[in-house]
C-alpha positions as CSV (number, residue, x, y, z in Angstrom):
1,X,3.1,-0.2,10.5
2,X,0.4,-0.9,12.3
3,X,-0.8,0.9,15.4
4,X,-1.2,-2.0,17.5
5,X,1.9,-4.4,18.1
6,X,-1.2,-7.0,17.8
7,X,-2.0,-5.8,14.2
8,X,1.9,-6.0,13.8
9,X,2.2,-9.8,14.8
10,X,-0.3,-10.9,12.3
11,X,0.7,-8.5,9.1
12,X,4.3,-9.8,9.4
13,X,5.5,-6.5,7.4
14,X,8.8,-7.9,7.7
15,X,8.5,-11.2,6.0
16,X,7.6,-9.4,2.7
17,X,10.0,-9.2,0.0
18,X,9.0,-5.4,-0.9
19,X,8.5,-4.3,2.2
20,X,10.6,-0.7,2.5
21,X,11.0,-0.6,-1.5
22,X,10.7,2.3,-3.4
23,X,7.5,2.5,-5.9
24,X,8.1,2.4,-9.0
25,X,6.8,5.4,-11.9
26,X,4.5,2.5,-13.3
27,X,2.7,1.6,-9.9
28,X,2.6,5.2,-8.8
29,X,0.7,5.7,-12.3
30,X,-1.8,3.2,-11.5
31,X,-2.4,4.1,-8.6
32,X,-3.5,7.8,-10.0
33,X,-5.4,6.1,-12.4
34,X,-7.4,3.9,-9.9
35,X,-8.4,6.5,-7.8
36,X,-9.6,8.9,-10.8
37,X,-11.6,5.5,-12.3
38,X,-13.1,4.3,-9.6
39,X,-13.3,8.2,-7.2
40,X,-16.9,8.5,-5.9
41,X,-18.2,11.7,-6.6
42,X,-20.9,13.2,-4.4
């Protein structure tokens, strides 16, 4: 959700067929991956 009920109007959260679904194993793994691929490191 958005912080704005502007922001909230335009996203449409709701209309989305995931929206409120549980990740699954695979996506959370990709995820992890992603951020140790592309991480920035100082």
């Amino acid at each position: 959700m958005a912080a704005t009920t502007i922001a909230n109007d335009i996203n449409r959260l709701h209309n989305r067929t995931d929206y409120k679904k549980l990740l699954s194993d695979t996506t959370i793994a990709n995820y992890f991956r992603n951020i140790k691929v592309f991480r920035v490191t100082a």
